[in-house]
C-alpha positions as CSV (number, residue, x, y, z in Angstrom):
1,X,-22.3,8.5,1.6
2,X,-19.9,6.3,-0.5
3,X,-20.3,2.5,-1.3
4,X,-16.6,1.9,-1.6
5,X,-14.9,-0.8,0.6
6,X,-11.1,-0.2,1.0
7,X,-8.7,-2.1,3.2
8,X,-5.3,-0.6,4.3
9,X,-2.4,-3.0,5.3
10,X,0.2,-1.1,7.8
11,X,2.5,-3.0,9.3
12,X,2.6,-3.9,13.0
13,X,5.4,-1.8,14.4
14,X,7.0,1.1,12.2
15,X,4.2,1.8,9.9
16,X,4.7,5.6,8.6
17,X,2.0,7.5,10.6
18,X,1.2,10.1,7.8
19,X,1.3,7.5,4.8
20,X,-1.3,6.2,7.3
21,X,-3.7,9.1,8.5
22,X,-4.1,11.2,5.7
23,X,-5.5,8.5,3.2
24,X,-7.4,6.6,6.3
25,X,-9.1,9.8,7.4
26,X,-9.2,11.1,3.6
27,X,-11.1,7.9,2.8
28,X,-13.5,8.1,5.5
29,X,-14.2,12.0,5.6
30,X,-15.5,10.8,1.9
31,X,-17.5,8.3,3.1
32,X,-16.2,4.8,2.6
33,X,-16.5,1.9,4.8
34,X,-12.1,1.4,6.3
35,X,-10.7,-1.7,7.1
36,X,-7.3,-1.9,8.4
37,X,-5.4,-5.3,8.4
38,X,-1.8,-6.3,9.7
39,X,-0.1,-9.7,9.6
40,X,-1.3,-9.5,13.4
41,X,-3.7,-8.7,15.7
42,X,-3.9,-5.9,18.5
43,X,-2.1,-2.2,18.6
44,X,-0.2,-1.3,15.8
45,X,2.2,1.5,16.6
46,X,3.8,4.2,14.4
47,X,7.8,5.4,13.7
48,X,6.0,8.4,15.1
49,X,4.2,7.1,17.8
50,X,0.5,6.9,16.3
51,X,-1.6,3.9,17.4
52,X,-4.0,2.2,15.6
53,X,-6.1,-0.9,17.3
54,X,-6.1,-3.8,14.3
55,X,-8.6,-6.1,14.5
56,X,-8.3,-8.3,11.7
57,X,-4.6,-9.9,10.1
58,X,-3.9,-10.5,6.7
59,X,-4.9,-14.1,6.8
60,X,-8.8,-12.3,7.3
61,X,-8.8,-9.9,4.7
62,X,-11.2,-11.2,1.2
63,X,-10.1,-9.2,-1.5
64,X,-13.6,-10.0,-3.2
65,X,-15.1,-7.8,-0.8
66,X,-13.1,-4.5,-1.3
67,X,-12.5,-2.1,-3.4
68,X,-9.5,-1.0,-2.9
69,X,-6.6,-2.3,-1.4
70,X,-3.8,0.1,0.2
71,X,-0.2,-0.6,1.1
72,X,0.7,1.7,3.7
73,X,5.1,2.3,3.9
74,X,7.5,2.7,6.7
75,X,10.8,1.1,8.1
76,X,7.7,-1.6,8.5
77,X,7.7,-2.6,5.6
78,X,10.0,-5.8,5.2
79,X,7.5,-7.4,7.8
80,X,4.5,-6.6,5.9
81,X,6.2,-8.3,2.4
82,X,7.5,-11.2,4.3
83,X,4.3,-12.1,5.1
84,X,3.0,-14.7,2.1
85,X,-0.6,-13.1,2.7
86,X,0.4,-9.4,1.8
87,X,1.6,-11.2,-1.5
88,X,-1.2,-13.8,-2.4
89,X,-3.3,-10.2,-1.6
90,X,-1.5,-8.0,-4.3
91,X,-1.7,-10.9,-6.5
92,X,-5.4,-11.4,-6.0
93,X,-6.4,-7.9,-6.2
94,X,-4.9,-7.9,-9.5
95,X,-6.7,-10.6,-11.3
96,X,-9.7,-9.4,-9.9
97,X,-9.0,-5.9,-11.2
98,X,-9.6,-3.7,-7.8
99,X,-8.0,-0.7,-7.2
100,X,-4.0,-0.9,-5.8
101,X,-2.0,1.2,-4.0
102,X,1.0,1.4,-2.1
103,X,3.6,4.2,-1.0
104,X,7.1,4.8,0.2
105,X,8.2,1.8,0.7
106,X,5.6,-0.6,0.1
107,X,5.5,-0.4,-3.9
108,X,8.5,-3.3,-3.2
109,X,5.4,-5.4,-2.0
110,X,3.7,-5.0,-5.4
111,X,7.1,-5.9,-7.2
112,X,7.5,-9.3,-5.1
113,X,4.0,-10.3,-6.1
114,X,5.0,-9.9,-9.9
115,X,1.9,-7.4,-10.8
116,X,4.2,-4.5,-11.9
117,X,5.8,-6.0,-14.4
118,X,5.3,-3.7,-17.7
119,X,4.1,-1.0,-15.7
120,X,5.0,2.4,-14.6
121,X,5.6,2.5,-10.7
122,X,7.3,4.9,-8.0
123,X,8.9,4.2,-4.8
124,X,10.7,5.6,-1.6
125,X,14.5,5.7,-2.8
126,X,16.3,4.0,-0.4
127,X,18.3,1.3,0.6
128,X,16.9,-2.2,0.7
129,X,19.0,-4.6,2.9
130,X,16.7,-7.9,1.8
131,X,18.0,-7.4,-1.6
132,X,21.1,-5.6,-1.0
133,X,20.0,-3.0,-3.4
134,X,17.7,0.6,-3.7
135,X,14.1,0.1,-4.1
136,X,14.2,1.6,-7.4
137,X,16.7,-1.3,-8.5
138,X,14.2,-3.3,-7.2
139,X,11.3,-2.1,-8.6
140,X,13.3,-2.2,-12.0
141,X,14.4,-5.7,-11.5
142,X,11.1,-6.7,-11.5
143,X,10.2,-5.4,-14.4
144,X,8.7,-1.8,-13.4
145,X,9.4,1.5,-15.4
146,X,10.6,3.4,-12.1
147,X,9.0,6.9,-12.7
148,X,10.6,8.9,-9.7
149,X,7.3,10.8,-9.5
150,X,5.8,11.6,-6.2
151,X,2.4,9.9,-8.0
152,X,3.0,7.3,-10.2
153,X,-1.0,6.1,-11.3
154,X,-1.2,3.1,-14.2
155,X,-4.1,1.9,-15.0
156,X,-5.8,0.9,-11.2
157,X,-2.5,0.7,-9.5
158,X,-1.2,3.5,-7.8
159,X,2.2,4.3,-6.2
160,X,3.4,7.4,-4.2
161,X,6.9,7.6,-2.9
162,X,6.3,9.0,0.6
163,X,4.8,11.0,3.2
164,X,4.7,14.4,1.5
165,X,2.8,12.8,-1.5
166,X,0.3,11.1,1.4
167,X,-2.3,13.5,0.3
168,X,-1.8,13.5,-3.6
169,X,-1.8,9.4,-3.2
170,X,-5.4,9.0,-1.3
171,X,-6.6,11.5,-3.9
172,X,-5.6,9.0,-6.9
173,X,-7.1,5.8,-5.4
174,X,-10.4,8.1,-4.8
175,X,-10.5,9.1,-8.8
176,X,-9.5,5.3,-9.4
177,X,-12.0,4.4,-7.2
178,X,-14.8,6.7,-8.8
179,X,-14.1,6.9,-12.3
């Protein structure tokens, strides 16, 4: 049985279902307490369908008591980085030094907050109509060293660029996680 704490943030409609379950059950099947957060309460549904009952929002979630914390992607994603919470978060969790990951399109979260600055990051490549831009502009706007990896892992943050690298990305923020 694992000590860690980790809390996942998914947004409340259009959260990538894969990006989702594989490093939720991943995380769990290795023991560690999972807390899922959205910037509301109640079901949180999939692009794919998959449901997930939130009970906490992001105005809930203490970064002192976790771990980790995990940015899960999907066409979600603008709501979740709207949200002044999901930023103050990232920002938080970086001072404090925990673990950070986020993957497809949620690495553009991490970049809004300022904490990837300096620092080598991947990230879905697509179009992102809030900037009017691709999220690797983005990313390098804001200072990143866009990697184009499907794993991008500096120092305790870790990025992934989408649901095939699901698997390879909860396996990072385990070894981060457990030295």
């Amino acid at each position: 049985m694992s000590d860690k704490k980790i809390a996942m943030i998914i947004a409340p409609v259009d959260f990538q279902d894969t990006e989702f379950k594989v490093p939720y059950e991943y995380f769990e099947k290795h023991g560690a307490t999972v807390d899922v957060y959205s910037t509301r309460t109640g079901p949180a549904k999939g692009t794919f369908g998959t449901m997930f009952m939130v009970d906490s929002s992001l105005t809930g979630l203490h970064v002192e008591d976790y771990d980790a914390i995990v940015y899960i992607g999907g066409s979600g994603t603008p709501i979740v980085r709207a949200d002044n919470h999901s930023i103050k978060i990232a920002q938080e969790a970086f001072e404090k030094g925990k673990v950070i990951g986020a993957i497809c399109w949620s690495p553009t979260i991490l970049a809004k907050a300022g904490i990837l600055k300096g620092r080598n990051a991947t990230v879905w490549n697509g179009d992102d109509d809030e900037f009017n831009m691709t999220t690797p502009e983005y990313l390098t706007e804001q200072g990143a060293k866009y990697t184009g990896k499907p794993v991008t892992i500096d120092g305790k943050i870790i990025t992934a660029d989408g649901p095939s690298s699901a698997q390879g990305y909860a396996e990072a923020i385990w070894k981060a996680l457990n030295g």
